[in-house]
Structure formats: structure tokens, C-alpha cells
Backbone bond lengths (Angstrom), bond angles and torsions (degrees), N, CA, C in turn:
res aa  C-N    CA-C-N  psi(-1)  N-CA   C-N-CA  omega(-1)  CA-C   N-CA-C  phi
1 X - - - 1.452 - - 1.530 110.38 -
2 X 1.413 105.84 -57.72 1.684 113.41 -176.77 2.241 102.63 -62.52
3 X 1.316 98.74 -6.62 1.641 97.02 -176.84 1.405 99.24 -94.99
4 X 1.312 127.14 -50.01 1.330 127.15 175.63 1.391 117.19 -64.26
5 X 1.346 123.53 -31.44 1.599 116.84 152.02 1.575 122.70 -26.22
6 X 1.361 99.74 -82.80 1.210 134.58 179.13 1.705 113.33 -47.91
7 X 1.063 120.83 -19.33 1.150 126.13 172.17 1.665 110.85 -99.78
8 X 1.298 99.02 -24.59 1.836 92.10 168.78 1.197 123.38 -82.92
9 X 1.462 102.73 -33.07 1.622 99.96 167.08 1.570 111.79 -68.25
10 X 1.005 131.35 -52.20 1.605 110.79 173.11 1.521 135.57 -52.86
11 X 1.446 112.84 -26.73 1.569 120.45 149.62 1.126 100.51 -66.35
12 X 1.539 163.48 -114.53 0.979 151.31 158.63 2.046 111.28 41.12
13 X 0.897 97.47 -84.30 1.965 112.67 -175.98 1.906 96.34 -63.67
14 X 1.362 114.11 -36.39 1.370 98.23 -172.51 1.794 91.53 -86.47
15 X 1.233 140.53 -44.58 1.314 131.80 -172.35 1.275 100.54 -68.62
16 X 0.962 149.30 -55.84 1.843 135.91 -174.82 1.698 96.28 -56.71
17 X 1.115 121.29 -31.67 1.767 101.71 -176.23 1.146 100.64 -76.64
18 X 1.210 137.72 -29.18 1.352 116.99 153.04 1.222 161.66 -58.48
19 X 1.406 91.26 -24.46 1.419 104.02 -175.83 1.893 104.24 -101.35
20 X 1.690 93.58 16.70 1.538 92.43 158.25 1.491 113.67 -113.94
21 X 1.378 106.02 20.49 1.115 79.07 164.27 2.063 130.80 -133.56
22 X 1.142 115.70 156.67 1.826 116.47 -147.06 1.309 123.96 -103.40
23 X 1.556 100.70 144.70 1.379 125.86 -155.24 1.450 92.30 -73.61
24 X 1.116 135.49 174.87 1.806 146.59 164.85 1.807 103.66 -175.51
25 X 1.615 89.17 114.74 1.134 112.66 160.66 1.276 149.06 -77.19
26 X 1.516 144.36 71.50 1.178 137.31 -160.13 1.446 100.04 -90.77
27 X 1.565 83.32 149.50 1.938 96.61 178.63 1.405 90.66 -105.32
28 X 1.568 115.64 149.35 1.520 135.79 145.71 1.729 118.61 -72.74
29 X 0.939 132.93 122.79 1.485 113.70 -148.19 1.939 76.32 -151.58
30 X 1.452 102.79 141.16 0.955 138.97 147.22 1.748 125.70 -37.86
31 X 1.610 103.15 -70.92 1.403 143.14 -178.80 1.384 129.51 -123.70
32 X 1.321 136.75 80.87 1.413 116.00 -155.83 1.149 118.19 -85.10
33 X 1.252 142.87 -178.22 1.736 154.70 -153.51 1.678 90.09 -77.55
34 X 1.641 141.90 -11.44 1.435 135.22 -162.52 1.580 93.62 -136.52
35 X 1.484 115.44 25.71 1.308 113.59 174.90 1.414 135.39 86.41
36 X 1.520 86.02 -33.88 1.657 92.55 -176.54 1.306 115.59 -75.21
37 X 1.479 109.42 150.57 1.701 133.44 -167.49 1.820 99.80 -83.04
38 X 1.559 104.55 142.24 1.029 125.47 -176.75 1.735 101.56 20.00
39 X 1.627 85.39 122.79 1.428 107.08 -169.24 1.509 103.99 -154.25
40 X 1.789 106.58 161.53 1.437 105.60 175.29 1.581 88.01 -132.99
41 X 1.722 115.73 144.37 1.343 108.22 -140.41 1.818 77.54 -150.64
42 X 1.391 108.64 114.56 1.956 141.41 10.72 1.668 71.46 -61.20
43 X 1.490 97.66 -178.25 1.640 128.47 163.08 1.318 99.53 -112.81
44 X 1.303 138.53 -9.88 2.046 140.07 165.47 1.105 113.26 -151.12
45 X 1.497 100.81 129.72 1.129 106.45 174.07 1.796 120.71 -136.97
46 X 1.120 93.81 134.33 2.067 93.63 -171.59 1.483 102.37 -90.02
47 X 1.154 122.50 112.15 1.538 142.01 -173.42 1.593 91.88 -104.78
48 X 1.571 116.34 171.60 1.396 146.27 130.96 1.400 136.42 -82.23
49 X 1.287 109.38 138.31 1.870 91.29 -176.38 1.454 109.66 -48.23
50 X 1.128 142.09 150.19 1.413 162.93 132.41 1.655 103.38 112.06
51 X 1.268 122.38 27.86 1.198 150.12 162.38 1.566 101.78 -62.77
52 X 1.561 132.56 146.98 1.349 130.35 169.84 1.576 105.69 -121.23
53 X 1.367 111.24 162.66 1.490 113.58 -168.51 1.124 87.62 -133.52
54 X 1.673 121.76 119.35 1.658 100.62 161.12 1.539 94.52 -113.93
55 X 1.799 116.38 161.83 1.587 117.32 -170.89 1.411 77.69 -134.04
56 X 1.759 114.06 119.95 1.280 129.78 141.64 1.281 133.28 -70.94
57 X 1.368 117.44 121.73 1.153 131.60 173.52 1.823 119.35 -50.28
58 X 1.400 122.24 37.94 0.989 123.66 171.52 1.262 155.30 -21.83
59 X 1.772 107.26 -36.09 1.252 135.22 158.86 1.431 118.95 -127.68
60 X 0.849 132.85 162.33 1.533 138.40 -173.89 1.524 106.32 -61.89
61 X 1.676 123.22 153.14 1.618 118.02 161.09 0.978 104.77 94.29
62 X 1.472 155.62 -25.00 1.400 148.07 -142.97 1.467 109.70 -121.20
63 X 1.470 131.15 145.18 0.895 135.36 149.72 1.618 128.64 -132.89
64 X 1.657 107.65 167.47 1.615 88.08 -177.28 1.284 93.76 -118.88
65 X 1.836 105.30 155.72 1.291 113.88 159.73 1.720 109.43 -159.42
66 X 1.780 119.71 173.12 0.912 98.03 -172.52 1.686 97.59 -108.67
67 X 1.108 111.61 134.87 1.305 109.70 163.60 1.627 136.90 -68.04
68 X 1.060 100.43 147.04 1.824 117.43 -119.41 2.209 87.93 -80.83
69 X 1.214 102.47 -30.60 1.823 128.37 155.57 1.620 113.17 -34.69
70 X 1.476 113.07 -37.76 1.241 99.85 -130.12 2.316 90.89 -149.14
71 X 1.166 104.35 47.21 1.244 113.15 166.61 1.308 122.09 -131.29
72 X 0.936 136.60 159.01 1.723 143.62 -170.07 1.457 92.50 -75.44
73 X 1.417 110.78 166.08 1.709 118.37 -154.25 1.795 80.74 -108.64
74 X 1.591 126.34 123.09 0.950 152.84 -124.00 1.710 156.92 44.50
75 X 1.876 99.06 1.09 0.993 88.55 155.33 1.437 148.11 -96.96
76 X 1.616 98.80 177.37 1.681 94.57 -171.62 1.737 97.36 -86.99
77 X 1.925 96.28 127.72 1.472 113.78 161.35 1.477 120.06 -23.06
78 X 1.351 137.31 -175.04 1.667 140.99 159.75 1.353 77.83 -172.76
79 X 2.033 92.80 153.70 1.590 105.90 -179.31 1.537 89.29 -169.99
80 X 1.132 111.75 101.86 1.760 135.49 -172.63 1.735 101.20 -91.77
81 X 1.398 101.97 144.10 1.523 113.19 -176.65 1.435 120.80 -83.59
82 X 0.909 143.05 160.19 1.172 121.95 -169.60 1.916 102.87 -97.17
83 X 1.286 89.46 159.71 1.567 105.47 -153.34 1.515 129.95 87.36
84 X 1.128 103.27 -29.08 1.882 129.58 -168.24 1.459 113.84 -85.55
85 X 1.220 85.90 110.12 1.960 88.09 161.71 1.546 117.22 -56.99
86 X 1.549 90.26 146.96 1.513 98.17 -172.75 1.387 125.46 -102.31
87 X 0.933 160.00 -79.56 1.331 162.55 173.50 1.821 128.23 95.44
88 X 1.232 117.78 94.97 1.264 111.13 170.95 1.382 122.85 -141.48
89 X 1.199 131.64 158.79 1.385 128.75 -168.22 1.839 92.31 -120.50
90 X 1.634 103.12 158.56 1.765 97.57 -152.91 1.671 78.10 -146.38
91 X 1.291 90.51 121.50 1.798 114.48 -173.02 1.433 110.18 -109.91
92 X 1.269 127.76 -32.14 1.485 145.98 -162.48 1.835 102.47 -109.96
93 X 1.566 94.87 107.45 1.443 117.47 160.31 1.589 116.29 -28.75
94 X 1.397 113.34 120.74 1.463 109.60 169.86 1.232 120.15 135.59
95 X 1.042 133.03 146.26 1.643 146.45 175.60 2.063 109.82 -50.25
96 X 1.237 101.15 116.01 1.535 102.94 161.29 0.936 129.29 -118.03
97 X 1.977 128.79 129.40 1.015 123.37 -169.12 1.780 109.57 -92.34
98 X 1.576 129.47 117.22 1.100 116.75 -166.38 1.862 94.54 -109.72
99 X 1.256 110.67 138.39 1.311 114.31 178.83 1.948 112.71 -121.21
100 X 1.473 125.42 161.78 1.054 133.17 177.72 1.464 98.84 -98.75
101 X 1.612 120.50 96.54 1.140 125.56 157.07 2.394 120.05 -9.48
102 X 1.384 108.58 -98.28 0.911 89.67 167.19 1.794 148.90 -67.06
103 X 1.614 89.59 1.13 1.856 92.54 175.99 1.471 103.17 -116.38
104 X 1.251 122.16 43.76 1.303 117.69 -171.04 1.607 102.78 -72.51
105 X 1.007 94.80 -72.39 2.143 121.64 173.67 2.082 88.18 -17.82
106 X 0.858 95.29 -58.98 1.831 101.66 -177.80 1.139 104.23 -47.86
107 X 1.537 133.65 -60.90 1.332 123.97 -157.46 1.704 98.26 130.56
108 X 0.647 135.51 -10.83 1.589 139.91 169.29 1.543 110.64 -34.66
109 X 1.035 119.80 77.61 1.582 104.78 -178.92 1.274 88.88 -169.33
110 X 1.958 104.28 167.39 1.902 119.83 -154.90 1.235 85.72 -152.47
111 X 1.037 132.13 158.51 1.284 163.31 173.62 1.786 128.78 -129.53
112 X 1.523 97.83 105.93 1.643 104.90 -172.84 1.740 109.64 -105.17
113 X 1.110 105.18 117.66 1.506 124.59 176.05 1.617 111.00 -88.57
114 X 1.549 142.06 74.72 1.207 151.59 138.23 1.644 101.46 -35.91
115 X 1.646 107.32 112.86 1.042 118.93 171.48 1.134 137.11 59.33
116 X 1.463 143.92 -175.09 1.600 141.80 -170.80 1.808 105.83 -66.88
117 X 0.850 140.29 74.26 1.493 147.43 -141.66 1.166 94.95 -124.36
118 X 1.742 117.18 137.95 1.864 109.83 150.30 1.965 88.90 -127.61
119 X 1.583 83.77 170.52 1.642 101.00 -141.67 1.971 88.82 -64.87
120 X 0.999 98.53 119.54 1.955 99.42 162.61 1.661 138.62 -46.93
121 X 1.433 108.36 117.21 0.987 101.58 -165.43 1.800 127.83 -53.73
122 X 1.286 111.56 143.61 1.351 95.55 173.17 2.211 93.55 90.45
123 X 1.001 133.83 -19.02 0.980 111.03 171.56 1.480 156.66 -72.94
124 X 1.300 111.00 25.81 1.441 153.97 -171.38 1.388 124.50 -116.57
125 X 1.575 97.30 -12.22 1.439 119.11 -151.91 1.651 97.72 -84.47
126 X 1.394 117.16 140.69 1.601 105.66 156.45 1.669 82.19 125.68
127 X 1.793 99.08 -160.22 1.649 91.88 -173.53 2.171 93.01 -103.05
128 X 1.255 76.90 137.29 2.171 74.81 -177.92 1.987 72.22 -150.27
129 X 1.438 93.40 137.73 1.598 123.51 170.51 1.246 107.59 -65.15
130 X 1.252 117.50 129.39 1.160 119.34 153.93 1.267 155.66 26.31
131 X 0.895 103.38 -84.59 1.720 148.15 160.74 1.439 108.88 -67.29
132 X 0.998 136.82 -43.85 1.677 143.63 172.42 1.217 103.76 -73.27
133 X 1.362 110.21 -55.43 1.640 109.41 178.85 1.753 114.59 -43.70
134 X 1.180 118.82 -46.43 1.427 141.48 -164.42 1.400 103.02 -63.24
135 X 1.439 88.64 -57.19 2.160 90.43 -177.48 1.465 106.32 -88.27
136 X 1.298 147.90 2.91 1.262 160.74 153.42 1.468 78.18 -48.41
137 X 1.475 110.76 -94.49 1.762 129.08 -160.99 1.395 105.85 -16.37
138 X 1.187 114.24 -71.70 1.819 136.92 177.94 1.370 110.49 -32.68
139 X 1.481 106.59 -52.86 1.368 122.38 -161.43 1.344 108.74 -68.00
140 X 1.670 124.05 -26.61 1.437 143.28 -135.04 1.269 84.79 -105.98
141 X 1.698 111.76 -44.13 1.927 112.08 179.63 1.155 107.75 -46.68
142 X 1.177 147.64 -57.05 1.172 140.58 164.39 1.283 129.73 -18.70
143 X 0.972 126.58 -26.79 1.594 130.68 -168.39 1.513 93.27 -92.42
């Protein structure tokens, strides 16, 4: 009896930590709600570890992934197909840079903040377009 207690309360303590923790939806968007062309909408978002992100394929052409530059030093990569919803849950502390494969050159890219984070040095660094670079910057104010 006192074993089967004890075992419900720990299902119990491990299922409520879960179920605190939150879903976030980004759209792949064509056009976003502020005009701007090919966008992933929020473009930042401040999560918790074990938080999930799913990115709907909203408009045609788009995919998400994180670029391979621009993740905290243990996490695991993601690289979504285009058309395809994505889905991942983000355990590892740190800023991710997620980009739209073919609209990158545009500026297509989001930025996920896991936890009390300031932006990493050097993460800008390397060759990033233009236009990505720009809304990177913006995105980084946030933190």
C-alpha cells in the first residue's frame, strides 16, 4: 500500500511537470500581419527548457530548420521538409537561430530564446545574408 502510494505520487510530480510545460506555434507565412514578405510569425520567442515549438506550414514553399551556426553547444539539430509541419521540444539552454531554407537570402529567419539567456557571442558570425542578418539583430533585442 505505502509502495503504491509512493509510486503515485511520483507519476503525479513527474505528470504535472509536464503539463507545465508550453506549446508555441509559429506560422510560416508568405506575408506577415506588419507587411513584411516571407516571415515566420512571432519571429522570437522566449520559451523554457522542455517547452515545444511546432512551425506550421501556413503558406506553401517554406520550411523550418535550425541552422547548424547557430545552436547552443549540445543541442540536437532539427531540419523540417518543406511543406511539413515541424515539431520539436527544446531541452538545452540557449539561443536558436531557425532559418527558412529557401527564403533565407530574404531574411526568413526566428529566433528561440530557451531560458534566462543573453544573445551568444559570435552568433552572427560567418556568412548570413543580409536581410537575415538585420532581423537576427532585432530579434536579439529581445533578449
Amino acid at each position: 500500500m505505502i509502495r503504491t502510494l509512493a509510486t503515485g505520487l511520483a507519476m503525479v510530480t513527474l505528470l504535472g511537470g509536464a503539463a507545465c510545460a508550453e506549446t508555441f506555434e509559429i506560422q510560416m507565412l508568405n506575408k506577415g500581419s506588419d507587411g513584411e514578405r516571407m516571415v515566420f510569425e512571432p519571429a522570437f520567442v522566449q520559451a523554457a527548457p522542455g517547452d515545444t515549438i511546432r512551425f506550421v506550414a501556413t503558406d506553401k514553399g517554406h520550411n523550418a530548420e535550425v541552422s547548424k551556426d547557430m545552436l547552443p553547444e549540445g543541442a540536437v539539430p532539427f531540419k523540417g521538409k518543406i511543406n511539413e509541419e515541424v515539431e520539436v521540444t527544446l531541452d538545452v539552454e540557449g539561443v536558436y537561430g531557425v532559418i527558412c531554407k529557401p527564403h533565407y537570402a530574404m531574411g526568413m529567419v526566428m529566433t528561440i530564446a530557451v531560458g534566462d539567456v543573453q544573445a551568444p557571442e559570435g552568433f552572427l558570425e560567418g556568412r548570413v545574408p543580409k536581410k537575415a542578418k538585420e532581423r537576427f539583430e532585432a530579434q536579439l533585442g529581445n533578449l
